[in-house]
Structures are given as C-alpha cells and as structure tokens.
C-alpha positions in Angstrom: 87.1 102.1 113.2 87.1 105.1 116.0 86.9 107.8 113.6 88.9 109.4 115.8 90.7 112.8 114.2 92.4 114.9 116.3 93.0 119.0 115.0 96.0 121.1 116.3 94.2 124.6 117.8 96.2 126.1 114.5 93.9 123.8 112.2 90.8 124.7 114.6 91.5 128.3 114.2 92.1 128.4 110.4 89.2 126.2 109.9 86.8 128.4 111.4 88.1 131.5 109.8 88.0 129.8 106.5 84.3 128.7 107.0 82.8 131.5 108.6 84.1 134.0 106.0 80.6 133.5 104.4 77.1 134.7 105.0 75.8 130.8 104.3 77.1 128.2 106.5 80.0 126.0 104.6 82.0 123.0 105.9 85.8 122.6 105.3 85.3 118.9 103.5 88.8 116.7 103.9 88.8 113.6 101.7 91.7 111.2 100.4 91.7 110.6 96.7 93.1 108.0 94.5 96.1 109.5 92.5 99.5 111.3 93.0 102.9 109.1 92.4 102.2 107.5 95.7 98.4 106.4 95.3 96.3 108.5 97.9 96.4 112.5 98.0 94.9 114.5 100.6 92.0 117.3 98.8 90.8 120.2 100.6 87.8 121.6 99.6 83.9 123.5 100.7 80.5 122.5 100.7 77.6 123.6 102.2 76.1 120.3 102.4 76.6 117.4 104.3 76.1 113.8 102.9 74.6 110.9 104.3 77.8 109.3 104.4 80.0 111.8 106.1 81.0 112.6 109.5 81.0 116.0 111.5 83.9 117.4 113.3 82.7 120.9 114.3 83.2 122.6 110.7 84.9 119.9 109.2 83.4 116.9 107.4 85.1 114.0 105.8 83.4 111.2 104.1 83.2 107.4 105.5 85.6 106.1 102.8 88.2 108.9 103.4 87.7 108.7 107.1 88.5 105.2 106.9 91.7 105.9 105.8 93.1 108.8 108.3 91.4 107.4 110.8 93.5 108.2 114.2 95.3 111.3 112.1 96.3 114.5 113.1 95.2 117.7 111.1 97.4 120.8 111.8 97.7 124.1 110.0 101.1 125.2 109.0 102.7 128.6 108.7 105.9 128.4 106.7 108.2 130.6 104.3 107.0 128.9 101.5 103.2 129.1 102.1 100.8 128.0 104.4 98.6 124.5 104.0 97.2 122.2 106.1 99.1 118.8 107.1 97.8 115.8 108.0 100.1 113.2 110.3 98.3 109.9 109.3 99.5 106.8 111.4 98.6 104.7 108.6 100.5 106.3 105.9 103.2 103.6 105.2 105.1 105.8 102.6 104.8 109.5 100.9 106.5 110.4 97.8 109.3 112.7 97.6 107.1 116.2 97.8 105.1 115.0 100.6 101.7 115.3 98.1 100.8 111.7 98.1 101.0 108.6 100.2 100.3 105.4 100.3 98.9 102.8 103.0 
C-alpha cells in the first residue's frame, strides 16, 4: 500500500476552512463504509481526535481500513448548481451505482 492520496487545491482550500472554523482543533475524517446499493459509500465527517489506526494528511485523516481502499485516490471539492460536496476519483472503484453514492471494488 502507498497510502498515497492526492487533494485538488479546491478540496485543500475547503478542508481548511471547514476545520479551522473552530476554536479547538478538528480533523476532516474521510472513511468508506459498507452499505449503499453498490457496497462501499464514502462518509464525511469531524473529530478532534486522531486514532491509533489512522493516517494524517494535513487536516484530514482517514482510517487504515478506509485508506486501504482509496488508496492512490483523488479528493476534490466541487462547486455545482445543485450543491457542493466533495468527490473522490478512486482508481479502484470498479463500478458506482446510478447516483454516484456508492461503489464497489
């Protein structure tokens, strides 16, 4: 594993404004859960506490087990008519259900 994850300067940006909002530091946490219609969905979340088994990426942390599976991914932050949300581009995904929620590998 390289636990490599590259982030788009729009999901850097967002990111830091998210997480420095507060007075106490707090991480923008990105793990992959089992569920949705195609097996894995993405969850964005906070904590102010990182585990044993999680890695840093400047104010993001992802656990080992979720890191395993977007390993080599791209995190971006999108802008669009509809709303804005973070994307990830995950090389491993091998299929994503019709609304783009879930995936599978």
């Amino acid at each position: 594993m390289t636990n490599k994850i590259e982030f788009t300067k729009s999901a850097i940006k967002e990111i830091e404004r998210v997480t420095s909002s507060q007075s106490k530091k707090r991480y923008f946490r990105i793990s992959v859960q089992g569920g949705g219609c195609s097996g894995f969905k993405y969850n964005f979340s906070f904590d102010d506490k990182i585990k044993v088994n999680d890695k840093v990426f400047n104010s993001t942390i992802i656990d080992n087990e979720s890191l395993k599976i977007i390993d080599g991914s791209i995190v971006d932050f999108k802008k669009e008519l509809i709303g804005n949300s973070f994307v990830i581009k995950n090389p491993k995904a091998s299929s994503s259900c019709g609304c783009g929620l879930s995936f599978s590998v």
